[in-house]
C-alpha positions in Angstrom: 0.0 0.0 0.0 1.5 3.6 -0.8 2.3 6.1 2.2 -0.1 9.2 1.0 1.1 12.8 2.1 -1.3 14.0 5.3 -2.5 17.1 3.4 -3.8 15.1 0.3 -5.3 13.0 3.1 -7.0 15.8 4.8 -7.6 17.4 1.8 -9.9 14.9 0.5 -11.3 14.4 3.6 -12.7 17.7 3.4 -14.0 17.4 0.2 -15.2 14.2 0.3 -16.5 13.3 4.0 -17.9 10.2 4.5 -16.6 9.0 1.7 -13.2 9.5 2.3 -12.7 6.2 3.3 -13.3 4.2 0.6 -11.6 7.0 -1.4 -8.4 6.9 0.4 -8.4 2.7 0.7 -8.6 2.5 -3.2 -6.0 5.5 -3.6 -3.3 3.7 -1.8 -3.6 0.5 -3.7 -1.4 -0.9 -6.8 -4.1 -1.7 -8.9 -4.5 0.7 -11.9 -6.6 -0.9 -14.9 -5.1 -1.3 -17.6 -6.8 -0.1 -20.9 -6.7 0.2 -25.0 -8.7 2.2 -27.5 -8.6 0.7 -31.0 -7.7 2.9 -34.0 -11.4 2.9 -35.7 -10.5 3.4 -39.3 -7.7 0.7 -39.2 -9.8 -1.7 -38.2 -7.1 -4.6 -36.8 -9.0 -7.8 -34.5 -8.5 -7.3 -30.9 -5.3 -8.9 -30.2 -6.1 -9.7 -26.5 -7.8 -12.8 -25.2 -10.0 -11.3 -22.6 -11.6 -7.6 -22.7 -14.5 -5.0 -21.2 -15.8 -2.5 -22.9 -15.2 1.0 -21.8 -18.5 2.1 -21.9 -18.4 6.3 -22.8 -15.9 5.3 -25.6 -16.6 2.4 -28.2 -14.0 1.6 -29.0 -12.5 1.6 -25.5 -11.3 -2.0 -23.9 -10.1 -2.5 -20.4 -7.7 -5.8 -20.4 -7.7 -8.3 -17.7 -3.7 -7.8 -17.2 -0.9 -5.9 -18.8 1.0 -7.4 -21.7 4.4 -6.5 -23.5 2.5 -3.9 -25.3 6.2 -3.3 -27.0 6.1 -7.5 -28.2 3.2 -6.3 -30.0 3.7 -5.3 -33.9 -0.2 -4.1 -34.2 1.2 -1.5 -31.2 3.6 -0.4 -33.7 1.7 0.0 -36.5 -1.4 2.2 -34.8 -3.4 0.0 -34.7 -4.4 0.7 -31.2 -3.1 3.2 -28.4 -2.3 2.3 -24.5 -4.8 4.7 -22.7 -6.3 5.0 -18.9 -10.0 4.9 -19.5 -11.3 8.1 -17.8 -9.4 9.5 -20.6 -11.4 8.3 -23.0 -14.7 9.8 -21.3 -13.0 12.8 -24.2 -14.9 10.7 -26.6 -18.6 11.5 -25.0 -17.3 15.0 -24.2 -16.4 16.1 -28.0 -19.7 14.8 -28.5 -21.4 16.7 -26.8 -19.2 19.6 -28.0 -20.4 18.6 -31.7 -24.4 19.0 -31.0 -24.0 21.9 -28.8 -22.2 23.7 -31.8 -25.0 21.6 -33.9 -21.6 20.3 -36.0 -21.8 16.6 -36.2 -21.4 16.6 -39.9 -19.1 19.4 -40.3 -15.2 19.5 -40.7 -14.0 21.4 -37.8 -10.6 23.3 -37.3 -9.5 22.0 -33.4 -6.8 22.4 -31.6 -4.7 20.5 -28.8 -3.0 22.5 -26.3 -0.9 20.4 -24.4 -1.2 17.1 -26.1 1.9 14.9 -25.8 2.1 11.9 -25.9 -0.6 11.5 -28.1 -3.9 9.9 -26.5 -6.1 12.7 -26.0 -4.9 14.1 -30.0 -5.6 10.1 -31.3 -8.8 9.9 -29.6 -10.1 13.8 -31.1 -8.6 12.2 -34.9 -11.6 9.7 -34.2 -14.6 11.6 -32.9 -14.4 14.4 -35.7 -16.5 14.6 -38.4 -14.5 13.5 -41.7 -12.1 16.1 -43.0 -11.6 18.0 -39.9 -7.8 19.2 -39.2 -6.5 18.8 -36.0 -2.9 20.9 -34.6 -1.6 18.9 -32.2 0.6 21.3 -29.9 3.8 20.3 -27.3 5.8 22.8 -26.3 8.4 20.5 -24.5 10.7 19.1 -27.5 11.0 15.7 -26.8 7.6 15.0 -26.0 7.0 17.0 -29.1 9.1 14.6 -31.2 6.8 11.4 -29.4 3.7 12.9 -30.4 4.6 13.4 -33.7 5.8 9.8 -33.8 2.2 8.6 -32.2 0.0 10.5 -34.6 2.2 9.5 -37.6 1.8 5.9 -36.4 -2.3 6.7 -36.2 -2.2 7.7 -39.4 -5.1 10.5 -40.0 -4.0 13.1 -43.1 -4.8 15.8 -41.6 -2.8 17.0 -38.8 0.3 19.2 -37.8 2.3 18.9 -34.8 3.6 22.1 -33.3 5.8 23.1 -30.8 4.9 26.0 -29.5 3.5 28.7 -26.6 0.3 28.6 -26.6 0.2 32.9 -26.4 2.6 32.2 -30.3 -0.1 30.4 -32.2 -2.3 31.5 -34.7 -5.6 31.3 -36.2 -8.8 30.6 -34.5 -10.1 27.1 -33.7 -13.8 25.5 -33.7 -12.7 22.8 -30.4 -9.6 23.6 -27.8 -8.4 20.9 -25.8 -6.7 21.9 -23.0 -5.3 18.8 -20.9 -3.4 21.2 -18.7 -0.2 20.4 -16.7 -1.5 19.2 -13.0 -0.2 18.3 -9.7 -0.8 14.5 -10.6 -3.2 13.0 -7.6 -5.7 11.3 -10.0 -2.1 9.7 -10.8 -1.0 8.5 -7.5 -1.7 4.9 -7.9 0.2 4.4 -11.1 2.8 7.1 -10.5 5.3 6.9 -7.2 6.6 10.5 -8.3 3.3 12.0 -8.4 3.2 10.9 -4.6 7.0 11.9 -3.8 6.1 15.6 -5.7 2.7 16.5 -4.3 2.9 19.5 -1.7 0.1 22.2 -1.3 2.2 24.8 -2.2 2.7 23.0 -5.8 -1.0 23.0 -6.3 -1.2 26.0 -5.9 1.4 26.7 -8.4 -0.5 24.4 -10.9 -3.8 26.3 -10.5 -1.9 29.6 -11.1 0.0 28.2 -14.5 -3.1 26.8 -15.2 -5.3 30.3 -15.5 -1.8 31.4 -17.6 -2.4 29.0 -20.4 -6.4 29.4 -20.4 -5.8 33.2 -20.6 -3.0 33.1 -23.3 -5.1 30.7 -25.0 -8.7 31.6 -25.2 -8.4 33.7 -28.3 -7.2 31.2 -30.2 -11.0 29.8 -29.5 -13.8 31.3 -31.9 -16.9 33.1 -30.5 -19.5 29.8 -30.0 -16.4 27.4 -30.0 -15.8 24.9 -27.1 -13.4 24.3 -25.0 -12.6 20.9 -23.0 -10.8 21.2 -20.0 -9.2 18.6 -17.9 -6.9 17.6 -15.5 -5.8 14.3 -13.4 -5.9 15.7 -10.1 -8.9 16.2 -7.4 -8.2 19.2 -5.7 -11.0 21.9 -6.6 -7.9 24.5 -6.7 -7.1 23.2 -10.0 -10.8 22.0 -11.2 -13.5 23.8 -10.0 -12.5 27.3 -9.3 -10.5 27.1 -12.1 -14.1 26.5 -14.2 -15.5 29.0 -12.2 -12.9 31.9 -13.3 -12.8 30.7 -17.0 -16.8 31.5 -16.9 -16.7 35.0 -15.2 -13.3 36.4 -16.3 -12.9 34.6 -19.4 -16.6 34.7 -20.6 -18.0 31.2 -21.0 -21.3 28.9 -20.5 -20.2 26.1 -18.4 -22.3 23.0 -20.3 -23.4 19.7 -18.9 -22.6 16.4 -20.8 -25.6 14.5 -21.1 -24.9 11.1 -20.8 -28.7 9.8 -20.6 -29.0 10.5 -24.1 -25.7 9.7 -25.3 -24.7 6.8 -23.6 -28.4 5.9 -22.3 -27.1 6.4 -18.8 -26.7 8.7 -16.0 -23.5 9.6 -13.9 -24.4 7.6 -10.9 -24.9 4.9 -13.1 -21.6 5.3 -15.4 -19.7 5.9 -11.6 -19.0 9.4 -12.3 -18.9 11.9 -9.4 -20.2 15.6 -10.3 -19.0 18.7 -9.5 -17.9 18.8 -5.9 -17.8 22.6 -5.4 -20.2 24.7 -6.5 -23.3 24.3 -9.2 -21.2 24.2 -12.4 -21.2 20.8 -13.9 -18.2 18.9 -14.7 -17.3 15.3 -14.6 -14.8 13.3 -11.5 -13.2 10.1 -12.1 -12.3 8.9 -8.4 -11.1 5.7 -7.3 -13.4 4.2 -5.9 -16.8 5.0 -8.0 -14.8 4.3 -11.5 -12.6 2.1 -12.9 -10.0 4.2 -14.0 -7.4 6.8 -13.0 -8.7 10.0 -11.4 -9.6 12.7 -14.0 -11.8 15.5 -14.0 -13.1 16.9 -17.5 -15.7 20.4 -17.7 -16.9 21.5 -21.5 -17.4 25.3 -21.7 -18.9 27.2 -24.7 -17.4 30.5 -25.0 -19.4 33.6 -25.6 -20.8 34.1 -29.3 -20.4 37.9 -28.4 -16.9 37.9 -27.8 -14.4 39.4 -30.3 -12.5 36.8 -32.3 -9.0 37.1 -32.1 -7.7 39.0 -35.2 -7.2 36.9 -38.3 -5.6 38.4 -41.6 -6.5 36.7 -44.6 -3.0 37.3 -46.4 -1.9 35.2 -50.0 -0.6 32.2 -49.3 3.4 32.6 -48.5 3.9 28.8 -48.9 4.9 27.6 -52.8 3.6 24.3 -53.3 5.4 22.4 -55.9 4.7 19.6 -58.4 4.0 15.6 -56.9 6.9 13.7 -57.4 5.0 11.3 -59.6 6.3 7.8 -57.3 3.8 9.3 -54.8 0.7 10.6 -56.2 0.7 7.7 -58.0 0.1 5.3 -54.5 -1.8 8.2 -52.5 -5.3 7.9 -52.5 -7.5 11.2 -54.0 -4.2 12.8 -54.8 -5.5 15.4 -56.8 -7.6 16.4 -53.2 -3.6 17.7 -51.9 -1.0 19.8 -52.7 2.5 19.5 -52.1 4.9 21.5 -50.5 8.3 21.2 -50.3 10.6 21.2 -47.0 14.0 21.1 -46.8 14.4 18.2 -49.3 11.2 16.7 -48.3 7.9 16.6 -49.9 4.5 16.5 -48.0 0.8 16.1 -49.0 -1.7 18.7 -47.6 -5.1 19.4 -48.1 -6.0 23.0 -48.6 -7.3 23.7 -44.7 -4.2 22.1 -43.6 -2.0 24.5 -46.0 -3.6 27.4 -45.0 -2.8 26.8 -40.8 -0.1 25.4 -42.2 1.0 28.7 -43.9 0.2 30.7 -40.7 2.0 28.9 -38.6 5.0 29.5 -40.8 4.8 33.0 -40.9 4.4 33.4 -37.0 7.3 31.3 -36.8 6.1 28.5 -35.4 8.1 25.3 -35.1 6.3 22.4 -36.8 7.7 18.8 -36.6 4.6 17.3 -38.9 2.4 18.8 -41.7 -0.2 16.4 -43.6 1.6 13.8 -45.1 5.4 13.2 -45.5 5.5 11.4 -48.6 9.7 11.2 -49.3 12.7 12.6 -50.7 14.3 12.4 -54.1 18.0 11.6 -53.8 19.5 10.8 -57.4 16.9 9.7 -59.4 15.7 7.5 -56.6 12.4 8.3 -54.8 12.4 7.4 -51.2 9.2 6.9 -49.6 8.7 8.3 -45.8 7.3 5.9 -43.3 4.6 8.4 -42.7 3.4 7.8 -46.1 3.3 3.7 -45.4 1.0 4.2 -42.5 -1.3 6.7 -43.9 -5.0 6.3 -44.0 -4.8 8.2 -47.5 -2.1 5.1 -48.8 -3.5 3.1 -51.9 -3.0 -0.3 -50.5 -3.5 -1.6 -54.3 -1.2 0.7 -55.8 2.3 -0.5 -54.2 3.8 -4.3 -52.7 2.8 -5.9 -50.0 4.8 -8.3 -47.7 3.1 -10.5 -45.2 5.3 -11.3 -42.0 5.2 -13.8 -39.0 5.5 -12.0 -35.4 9.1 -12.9 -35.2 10.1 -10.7 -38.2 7.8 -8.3 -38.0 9.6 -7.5 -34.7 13.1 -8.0 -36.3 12.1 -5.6 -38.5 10.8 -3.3 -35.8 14.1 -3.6 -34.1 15.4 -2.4 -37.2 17.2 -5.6 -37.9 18.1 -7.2 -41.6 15.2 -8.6 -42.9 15.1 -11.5 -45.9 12.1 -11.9 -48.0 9.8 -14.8 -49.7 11.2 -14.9 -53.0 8.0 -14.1 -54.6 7.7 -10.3 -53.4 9.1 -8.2 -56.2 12.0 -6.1 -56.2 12.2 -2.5 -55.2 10.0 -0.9 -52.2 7.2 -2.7 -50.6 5.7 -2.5 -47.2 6.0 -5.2 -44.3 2.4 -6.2 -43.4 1.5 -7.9 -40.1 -1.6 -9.1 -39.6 -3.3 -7.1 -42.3 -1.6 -3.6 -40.7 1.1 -1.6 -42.4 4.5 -1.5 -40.3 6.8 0.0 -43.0 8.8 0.1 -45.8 11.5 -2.0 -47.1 13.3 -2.5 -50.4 13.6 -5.2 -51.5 17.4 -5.9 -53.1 16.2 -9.7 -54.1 19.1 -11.6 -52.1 18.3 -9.6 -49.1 16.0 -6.4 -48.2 17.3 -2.8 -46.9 14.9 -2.3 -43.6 13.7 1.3 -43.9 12.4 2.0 -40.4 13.2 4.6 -39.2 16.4 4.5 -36.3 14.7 6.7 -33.9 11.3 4.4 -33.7 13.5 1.6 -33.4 12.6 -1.2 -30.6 15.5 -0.6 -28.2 15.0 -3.0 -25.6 12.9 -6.8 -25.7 
């Protein structure tokens, strides 16, 4: 059993009275769930032998027991993402997001604030309506670099990954996630650090950074938009009041997410606690009501009245260039992109991800992904990016295919030299592993240059 600090103990004590108990009994336990949410337009079989729906996210599973996620090619390929399950109550909360802003068939520009690694930004690249563009921001750059890694691996055409303050983007977005940096409690049973860190006085830190990135922020959000805000903490310091001060300083409608009539079930059926200061509705995972981690997730609508944040409608800086004819010829609706160009690389964009794509540039915004990477011409050689074998927008039909066992799919995931049945022709093709695209290889004929890329490499077995 963990040793939880007194004032966290106290703390929720106060908040929660008599049931405190139970609260505190389940908090100091080692017994996290462990959870996956399949990638819905990939469409691979549930690898795992015995699964539970999540039941605000279809396609949510909790697993009886944690395997070697890393042993796993269909991990690899995107076919699913690791995520704690109250996390995936984002799924109900966008939409409810979509019929409040009555947009359930409309593409949507949306943006994700803090979003690294990637499970919140994978899960959003679901629940959109088609064609919706998604800028996936990280402003710390390793985390950046994993997200962008994640989301290429998912494999939805139109994103861009930013790195980034949220007071130096630009434009104005329909949906703003912000899954704000928090003092970690909802975190405490898979997390020894998040125990070993917690102090008051860092709460309070949290809750004042927190009101720093909603402020700097909130005119990146349109006049109607939404914003979801969440945290995995319990404190109302960081929740509540923080919902309360976004609705009277910032100007917002705090909205209720109607579970009846999406999900056919209430809170107190779902084990979801309510708001637990105030009247403003929001949504509490906690121990020992839900199985999950502890999260807490509010959905505000931001005054149609308000002033959108200025936004010039200025030509087009970015040149797009001609296809490079390897790759329109194996990308599906090519003539629905254009290309672009950078530094030796060409990518595929479709005209609402050029023009963010374009303002981004010119603020000077860093940008580690942009639509599609398709490759790089070195001679007369065509080199295909890996970004472009795990693409939704791929023609499967228009390039080879090599079926693998587990044992090389992995041996090619550890980056290792891989030898082919003599019947797949020469040149590139992609390694296929139960039906799911893991990359590209070229095949040489007496053996087959593995083109994974060296920093997705499996390090360690």
């Amino acid at each position: 059993m963990k040793q939880l600090p007194d004032d966290f103990i106290r703390q929720m004590r106060s908040l929660l009275g008599d049931d405190a108990d139970a609260f505190l009994q389940a908090a100091s336990q080692d017994d996290a769930s462990v959870s996956v949410r399949l990638n819905r337009r990939k469409a691979a079989p549930l690898s795992f032998e015995e699964t539970t729906p999540v039941t605000w996210c279809p396609q949510g599973y909790y697993l009886s027991e944690r395997p070697s996620f890393t042993l796993d090619p269909l991990f690899h390929a995107g076919a699913y993402y690791v995520q704690e399950a109250s996390s995936m109550f984002l799924w109900t909360a966008v939409q409810q997001a979509l019929r409040v802003m009555e947009a359930e068939n409309r593409p949507l520009k949306v943006l994700d604030l803090c979003a690294a690694p990637g499970g919140k930004s994978t899960l959003l690249l679901d629940v959109l309506p088609e064609g919706s563009v998604l800028v996936a921001n990280e402003i710390v750059h390793s985390r950046a670099n994993i997200l962008a890694e994640n989301l290429t691996k998912w494999g939805y055409p139109h994103v861009i990954v930013t790195e980034a303050k949220p007071e130096d983007l630009c434009g104005t977005y329909d949906l703003i996630l912000t899954d704000v940096p928090c003092s970690g409690e909802g975190m405490f049973r898979k997390d020894d650090q998040a125990v070993e860190h917690w102090n008051l006085g860092n709460v309070e830190m949290c809750a004042a950074r927190q009101r720093e990135i909603l402020q700097a922020v909130w005119p990146r959000l349109r006049p109607g938009g939404c914003l979801i805000y969440s945290t995995c903490t319990f404190n109302t310091a960081e929740n509540e009041e923080n919902i309360a001060w976004i609705a009277s300083h910032l100007g917002a409608d705090v909205l209720s997410v109607d579970t009846e009539k999406l999900l056919g079930k209430s809170f107190d059926d779902l084990g979801i606690t309510p708001s637990l200061k105030g009247d403003l509705p929001s949504a509490r995972f906690m121990f020992h009501r839900s199985k999950g981690e502890g999260l807490f997730m509010a959905l505000l609508q931001k005054f149609s009245d308000h002033e959108a944040a200025a936004s010039r409608q200025s030509k087009l800086s970015v040149k797009t260039c001609k296809m490079p004819e390897p790759a329109q010829r194996i990308l599906q609706s090519s003539d629905d992109f254009v290309c672009v160009e950078v530094a030796g690389r060409y990518h595929a964009m479709s005209a609402e991800v050029l023009a963010l794509y374009d303002g981004l540039a010119k603020s000077k915004v860093r940008m580690h992904q942009a639509g599609i990477a398709l490759g790089e011409i070195k001679g007369k050689d065509f080199i295909p990016d890996a970004a472009l074998a795990l693409s939704l927008a791929l023609k499967q039909d228009a390039v080879s295919l090599a079926s693998v066992d587990k044992e090389k799919a992995l041996s090619y995931l550890r980056r290792e030299a891989i030898v082919l049945d003599a019947n797949v022709p020469r040149g590139y093709a992609i390694l296929q592993y139960e039906g799911q695209n893991l990359g590209w290889i070229k095949n040489l004929g007496n053996r087959a240059n593995n083109l994974y890329p060296n920093e997705w490499r499996i390090r360690k077995l």
